[in-house]
C-alpha positions in Angstrom: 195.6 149.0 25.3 197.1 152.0 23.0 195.0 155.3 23.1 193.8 157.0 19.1 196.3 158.7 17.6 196.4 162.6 16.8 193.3 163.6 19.1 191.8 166.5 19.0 193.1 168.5 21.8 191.4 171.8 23.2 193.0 174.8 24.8 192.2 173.4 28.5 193.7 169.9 28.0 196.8 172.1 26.7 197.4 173.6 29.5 197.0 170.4 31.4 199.4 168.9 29.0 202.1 172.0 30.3 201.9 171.8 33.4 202.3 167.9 33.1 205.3 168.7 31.1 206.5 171.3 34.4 206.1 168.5 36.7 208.6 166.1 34.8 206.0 163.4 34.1 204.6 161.8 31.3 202.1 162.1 28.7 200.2 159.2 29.7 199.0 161.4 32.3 196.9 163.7 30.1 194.1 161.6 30.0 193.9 160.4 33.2 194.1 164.1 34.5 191.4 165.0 31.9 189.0 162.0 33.2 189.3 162.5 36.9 188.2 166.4 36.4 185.0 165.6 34.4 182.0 167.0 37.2 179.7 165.1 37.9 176.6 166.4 38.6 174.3 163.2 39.1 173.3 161.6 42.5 173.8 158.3 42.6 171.8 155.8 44.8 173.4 151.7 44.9 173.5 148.8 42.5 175.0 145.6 42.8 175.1 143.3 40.0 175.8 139.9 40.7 177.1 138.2 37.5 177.0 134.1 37.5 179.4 133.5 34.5 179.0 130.8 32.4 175.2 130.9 31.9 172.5 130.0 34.4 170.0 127.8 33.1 166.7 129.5 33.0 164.5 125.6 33.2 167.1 124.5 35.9 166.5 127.6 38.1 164.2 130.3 37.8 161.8 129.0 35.0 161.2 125.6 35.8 159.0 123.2 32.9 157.5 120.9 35.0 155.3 119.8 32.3 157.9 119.6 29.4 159.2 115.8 28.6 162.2 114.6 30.2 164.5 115.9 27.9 163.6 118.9 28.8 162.4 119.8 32.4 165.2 118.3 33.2 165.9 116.4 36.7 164.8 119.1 39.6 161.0 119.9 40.8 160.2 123.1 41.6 158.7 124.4 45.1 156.7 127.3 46.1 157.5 130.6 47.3 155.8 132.7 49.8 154.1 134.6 47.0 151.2 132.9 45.4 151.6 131.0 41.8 155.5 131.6 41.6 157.7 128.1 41.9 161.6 128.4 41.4 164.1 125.4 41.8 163.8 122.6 44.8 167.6 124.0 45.4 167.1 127.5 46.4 165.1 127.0 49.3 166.4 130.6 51.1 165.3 132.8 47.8 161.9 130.6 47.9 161.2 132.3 51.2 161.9 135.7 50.4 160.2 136.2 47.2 158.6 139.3 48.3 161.7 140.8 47.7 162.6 140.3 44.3 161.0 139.6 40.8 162.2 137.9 37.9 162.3 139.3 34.2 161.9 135.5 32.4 162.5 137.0 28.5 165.8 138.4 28.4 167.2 137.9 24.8 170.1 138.5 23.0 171.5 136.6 20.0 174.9 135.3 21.0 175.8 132.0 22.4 179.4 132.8 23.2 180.7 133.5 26.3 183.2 136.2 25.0 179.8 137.9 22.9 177.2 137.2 25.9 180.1 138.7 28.4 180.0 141.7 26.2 176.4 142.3 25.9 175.5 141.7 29.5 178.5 143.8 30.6 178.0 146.4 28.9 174.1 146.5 28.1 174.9 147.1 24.2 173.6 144.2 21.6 175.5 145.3 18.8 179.3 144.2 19.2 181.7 146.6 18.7 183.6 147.2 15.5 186.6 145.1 15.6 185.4 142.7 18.4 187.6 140.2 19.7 186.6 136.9 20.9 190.0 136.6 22.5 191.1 139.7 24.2 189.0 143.2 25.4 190.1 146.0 22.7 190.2 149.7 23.3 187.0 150.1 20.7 184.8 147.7 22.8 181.5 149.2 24.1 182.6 150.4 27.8 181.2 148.3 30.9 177.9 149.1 33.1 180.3 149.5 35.6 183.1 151.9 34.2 180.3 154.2 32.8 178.8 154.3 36.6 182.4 154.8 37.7 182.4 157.9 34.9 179.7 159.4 36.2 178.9 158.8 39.8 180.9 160.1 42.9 181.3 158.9 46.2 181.3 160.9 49.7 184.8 159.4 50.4 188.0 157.7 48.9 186.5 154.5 47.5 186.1 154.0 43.5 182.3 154.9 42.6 182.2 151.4 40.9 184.1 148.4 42.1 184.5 144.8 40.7 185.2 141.9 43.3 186.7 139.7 43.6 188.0 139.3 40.8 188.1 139.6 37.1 186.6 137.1 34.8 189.4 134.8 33.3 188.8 131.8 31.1 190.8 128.7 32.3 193.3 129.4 29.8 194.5 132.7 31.0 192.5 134.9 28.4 190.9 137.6 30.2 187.3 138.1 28.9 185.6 141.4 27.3 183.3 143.7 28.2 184.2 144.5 31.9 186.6 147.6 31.1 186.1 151.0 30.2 186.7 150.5 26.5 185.9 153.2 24.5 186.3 155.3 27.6 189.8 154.6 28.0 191.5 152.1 30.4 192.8 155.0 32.5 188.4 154.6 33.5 188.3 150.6 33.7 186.5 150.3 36.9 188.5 149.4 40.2 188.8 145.4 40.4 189.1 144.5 43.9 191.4 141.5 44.3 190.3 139.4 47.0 191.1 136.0 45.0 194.1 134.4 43.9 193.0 132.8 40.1 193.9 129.5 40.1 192.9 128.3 36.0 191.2 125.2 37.9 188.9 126.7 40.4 185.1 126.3 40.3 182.6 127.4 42.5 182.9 129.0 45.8 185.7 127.6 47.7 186.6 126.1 50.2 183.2 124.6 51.2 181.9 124.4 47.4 184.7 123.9 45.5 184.8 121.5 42.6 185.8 120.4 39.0 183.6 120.6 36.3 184.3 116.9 35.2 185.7 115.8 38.6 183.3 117.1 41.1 184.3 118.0 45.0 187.8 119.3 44.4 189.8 122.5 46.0 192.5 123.5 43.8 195.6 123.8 45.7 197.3 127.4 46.9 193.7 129.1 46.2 192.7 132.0 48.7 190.3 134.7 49.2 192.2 137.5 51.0 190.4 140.9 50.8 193.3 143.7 50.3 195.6 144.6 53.1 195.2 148.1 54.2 197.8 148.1 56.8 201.6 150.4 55.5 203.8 148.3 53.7 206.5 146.4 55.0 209.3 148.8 56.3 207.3 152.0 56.5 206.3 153.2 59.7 203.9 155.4 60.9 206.2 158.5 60.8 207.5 157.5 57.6 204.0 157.3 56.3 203.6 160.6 57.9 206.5 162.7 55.9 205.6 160.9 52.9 202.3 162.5 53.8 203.4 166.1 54.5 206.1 165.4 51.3 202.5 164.6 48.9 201.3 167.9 50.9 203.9 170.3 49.9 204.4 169.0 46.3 200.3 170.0 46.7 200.9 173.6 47.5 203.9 174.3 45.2 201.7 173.0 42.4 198.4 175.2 43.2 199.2 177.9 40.7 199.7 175.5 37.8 196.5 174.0 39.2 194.5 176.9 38.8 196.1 177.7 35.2 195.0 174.3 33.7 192.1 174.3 35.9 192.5 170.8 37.2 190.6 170.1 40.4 192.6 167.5 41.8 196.1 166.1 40.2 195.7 163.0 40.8 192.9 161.2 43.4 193.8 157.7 42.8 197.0 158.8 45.1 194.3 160.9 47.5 192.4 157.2 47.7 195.2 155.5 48.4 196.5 158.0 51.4 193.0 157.9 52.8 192.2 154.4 53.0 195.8 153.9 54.7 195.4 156.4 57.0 191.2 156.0 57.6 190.9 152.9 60.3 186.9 152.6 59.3 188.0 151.9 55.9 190.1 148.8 57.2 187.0 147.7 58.4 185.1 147.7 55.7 187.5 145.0 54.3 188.0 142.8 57.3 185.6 140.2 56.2 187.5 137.7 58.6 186.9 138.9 61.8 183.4 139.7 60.7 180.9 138.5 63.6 180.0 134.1 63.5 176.4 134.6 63.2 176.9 137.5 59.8 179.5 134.9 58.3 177.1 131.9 58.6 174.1 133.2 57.3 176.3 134.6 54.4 178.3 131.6 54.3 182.1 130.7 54.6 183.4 130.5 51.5 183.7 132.9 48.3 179.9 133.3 47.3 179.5 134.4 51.0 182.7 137.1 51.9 182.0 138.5 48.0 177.9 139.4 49.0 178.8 140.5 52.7 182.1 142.8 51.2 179.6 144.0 48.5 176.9 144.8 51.1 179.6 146.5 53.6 180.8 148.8 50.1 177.3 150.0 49.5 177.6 150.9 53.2 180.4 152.7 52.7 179.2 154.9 50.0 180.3 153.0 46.7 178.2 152.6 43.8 178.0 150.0 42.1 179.7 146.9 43.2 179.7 143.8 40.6 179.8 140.5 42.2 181.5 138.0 40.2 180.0 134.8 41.7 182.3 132.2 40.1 185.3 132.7 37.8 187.0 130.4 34.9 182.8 130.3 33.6 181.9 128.7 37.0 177.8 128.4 35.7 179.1 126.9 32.3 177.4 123.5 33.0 177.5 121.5 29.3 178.2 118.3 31.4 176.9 116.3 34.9 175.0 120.0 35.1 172.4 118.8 37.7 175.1 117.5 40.2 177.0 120.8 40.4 173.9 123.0 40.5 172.8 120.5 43.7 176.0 120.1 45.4 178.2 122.8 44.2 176.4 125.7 42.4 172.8 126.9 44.0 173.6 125.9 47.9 176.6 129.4 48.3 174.4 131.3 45.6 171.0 130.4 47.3 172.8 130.8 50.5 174.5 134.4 50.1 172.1 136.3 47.9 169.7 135.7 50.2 171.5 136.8 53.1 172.5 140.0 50.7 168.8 140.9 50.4 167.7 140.3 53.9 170.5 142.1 55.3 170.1 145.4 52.8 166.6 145.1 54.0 167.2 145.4 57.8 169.5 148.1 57.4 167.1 150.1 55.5 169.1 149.7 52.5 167.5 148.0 50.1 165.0 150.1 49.0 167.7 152.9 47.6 170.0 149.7 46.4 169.0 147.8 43.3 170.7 144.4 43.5 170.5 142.6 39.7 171.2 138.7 39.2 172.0 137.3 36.1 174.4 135.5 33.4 175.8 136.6 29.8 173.2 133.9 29.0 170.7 130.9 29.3 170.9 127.0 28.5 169.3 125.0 25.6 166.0 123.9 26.6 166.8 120.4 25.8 169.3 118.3 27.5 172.8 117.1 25.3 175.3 114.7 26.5 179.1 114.3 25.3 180.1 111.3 27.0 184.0 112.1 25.9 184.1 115.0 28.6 181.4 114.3 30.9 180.0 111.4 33.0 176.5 113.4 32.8 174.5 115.0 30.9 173.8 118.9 31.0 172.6 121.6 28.5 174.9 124.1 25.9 174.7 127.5 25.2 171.6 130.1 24.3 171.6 133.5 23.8 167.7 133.7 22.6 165.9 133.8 26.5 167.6 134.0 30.2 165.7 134.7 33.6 167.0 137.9 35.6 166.5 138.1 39.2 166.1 141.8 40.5 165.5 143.1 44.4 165.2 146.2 46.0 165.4 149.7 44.4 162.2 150.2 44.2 161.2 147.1 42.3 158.3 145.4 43.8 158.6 141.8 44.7 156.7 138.8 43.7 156.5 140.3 40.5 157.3 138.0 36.7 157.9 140.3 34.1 157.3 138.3 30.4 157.4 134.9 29.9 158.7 132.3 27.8 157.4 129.2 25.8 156.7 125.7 26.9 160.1 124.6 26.7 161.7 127.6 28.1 163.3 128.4 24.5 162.2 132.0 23.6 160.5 134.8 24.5 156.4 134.7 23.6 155.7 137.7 26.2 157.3 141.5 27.1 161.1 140.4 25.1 163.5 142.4 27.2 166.9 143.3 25.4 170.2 144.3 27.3 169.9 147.5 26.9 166.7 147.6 28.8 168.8 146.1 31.6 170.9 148.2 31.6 168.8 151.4 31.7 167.3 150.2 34.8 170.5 150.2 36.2 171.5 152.9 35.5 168.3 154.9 36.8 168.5 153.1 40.0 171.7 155.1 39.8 170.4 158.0 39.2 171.7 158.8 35.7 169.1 161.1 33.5 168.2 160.0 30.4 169.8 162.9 29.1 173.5 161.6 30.4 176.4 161.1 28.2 180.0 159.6 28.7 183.1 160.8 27.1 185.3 159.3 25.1 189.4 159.8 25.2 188.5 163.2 22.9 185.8 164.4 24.8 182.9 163.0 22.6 179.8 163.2 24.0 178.0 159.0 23.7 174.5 158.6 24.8 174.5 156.2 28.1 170.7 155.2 27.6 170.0 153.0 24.6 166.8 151.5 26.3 164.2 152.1 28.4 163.7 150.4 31.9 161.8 147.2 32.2 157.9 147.9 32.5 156.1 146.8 35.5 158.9 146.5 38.1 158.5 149.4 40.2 
């Protein structure tokens, strides 16, 4: 993604620029030098935002019609929870019991019923698309993500990103990576850290290997697909004393370096390397990412299979001191259920979700994490309330796209559970109570982060842009 042209550049990038120049590397390194020495001054507490792409359907899940016709409410009954008047889907038993935990905001709207618009939206928390949007491709003049603003302004007490994205990013099944989860605006030099644990396979669905399936075909595990968390061991050939003069070799070029340090008044030259040292050398940080020789008991109640490693790895992150940590539950539109909908949300879909977000919550709960880590649930949008079928591409029936209402799930944080914030009509269509925008998503996020409403992010000239363009959703806390 190419940078403006001819910014504005003040006396103290200049001297970066110089001493850039000294050091015999390039000028792609101005901004990237400029970005890492922005202080940060806010104290961040933990979000994780679990992102089901594709669109969850609000009547199929969380805002269940029992009353609508047919066409409508769809094939699954709803069951009580353990707080009084609030029934969610017959398929999510595990969330059922623990809905003292978590509330749902049932009248999130947006207008957009395209999954490259509604990823934008969610992502970013902005309704207005960018100038120059691109269905096809992310842009360096899209609105920057939740995440990469959090990863702008946050800090963590070790080596790890602030914000992290596992694991993987969002890819259509045709290979077109879609916008809204970089930096943007911000430069890609601040896209947040995307933690590859998954090898993107254009035909996987749903969380493999005990989950997997096809859209159209049903049980299916594509072929070569894995879920390997990154290796933190030395690379192949380098040994331990190797690794060690490299070391000393990063330390001297450190020291000779100080003075132009000090003259451009750079704090550190370049802490992606510093990360990268650390978690190599740090043995608790290989820990942290062994989610295979995680304890039996841990990787049943999360589950075995992607829905399961990406909650525990997200839980053991917070842990460590990142965040924000976006949970991609699904890639290729996983949630995207136009055809034989209520099949894959029984056998495929709501069993790993159900499953490992409940396991999430409980186990942020018994560590005494949850109340200082806001988890958030949601899609880029809803389903039509009533039920289509295109027999050419599906056996079944399922429901299209809708931007106009969506249900959010949100625990911990401070928000109180058993709580349903708004409301919409009979047929689960639109908002009639408390219309909650993006943007009021967003700034809940971001003061369970800790940001002031005052905070701004910076752009590749150092412009000042406003990170709150909401307020947090009344009545959760």
């Amino acid at each position: 993604m190419s940078k403006p042209e001819h910014p504005n550049i003040v006396r103290r990038t200049a001297l970066k620029a110089g001493a850039i120049g000294i050091l015999g590397l390039g000028s792609e390194h101005i901004s990237r030098l400029h970005a890492e020495t922005k202080p940060t001054t806010f104290t961040a507490k933990n979000v994780i935002y679990v992102f089901l792409s594709g669109g969850l359907a609000q009547q199929d899940s969380f805002d269940m019609k029992p009353d609508a016709p047919e066409e409508i409410r769809g094939e699954f009954n709803p069951i009580a929870t353990n707080t009084v008047g609030l029934q969610i889907c017959e398929h999510m038993p595990h969330l059922a019991k623990i809905s003292d935990k978590w509330s749902l905001v049932r009248s999130m709207t947006h207008p957009f019923a395209e999954h490259s618009q509604g990823h934008m939206v969610m992502l970013s928390g902005r309704t207005d698309l960018p100038t120059g949007f691109d269905l096809s491709k992310p842009k360096p003049t899209d609105h920057p993500s939740i995440a990469a603003i959090a990863g702008q302004l946050t800090s963590t007490t070790n080596n790890l990103p602030p914000a992290i994205i596992l694991p993987e990013k969002l890819i259509h099944r045709t290979g077109r990576v879609l916008p809204g989860q970089f930096a943007g605006q911000m430069g890609f030099q601040r896209d947040p850290y995307f933690l590859g644990c998954s090898k993107f396979n254009p035909a996987s669905y749903g969380a493999w290997p005990q989950y997997g399936f096809n859209h159209q075909r049903g049980e299916e595990n594509p072929k070569g697909y894995q879920f390997t968390p990154p290796s933190l061991d030395l690379p192949k050939g380098v040994s331990k004393s190797k690794f060690g003069e490299r070391t000393n070799l990063v330390q001297q070029f450190d020291q000779q370096r100080s003075q132009l340090e000090k003259l451009a008044e750079v704090e550190s030259f370049d802490k992606f390397q510093e990360r990268a040292i650390s978690l190599l050398a740090d043995g608790s940080m290989r820990k942290v990412f062994d989610i295979e020789n995680a304890d039996s008991k841990t990787l049943d109640r999360y589950g075995k299979h992607t829905f399961g490693w990406s909650c525990l790895l997200a839980k053991r992150l917070v842990e460590s001191g990142v965040n924000l940590v976006q949970v991609n539950l699904g890639n290729n539109e996983t949630w995207d259920t136009h055809g034989n909908a209520f099949p894959n949300l029984k056998n495929y879909l709501f069993p790993p979700m159900d499953q490992a977000v409940s396991a999430l919550i409980e186990d942020l709960d018994r560590s005494g994490l949850l109340e200082s880590t806001l988890i958030v649930m949601g899609s880029e949008f809803g389903r039509t309330p009533k039920i289509s079928h295109l027999p050419s591409a599906y056996a079944l029936p399922g429901r299209d796209h809708w931007g106009q209402v969506q249900t959010v799930m949100l625990a911990g944080g401070g928000v109180q559970g058993g709580r349903v914030i708004g409301k919409s009509d009979k047929h689960g269509g639109f908002p009639v109570d408390d219309p909650q925008k993006p943007e009021n998503l967003a700034a809940t996020i971001y003061q369970a982060l800790g940001l002031p409403k005052s905070a701004s992010w910076y752009d590749l000239v150092d412009r000042p842009m406003p990170v709150y363009h909401g307020s947090p959703i009344r009545g959760l806390m």
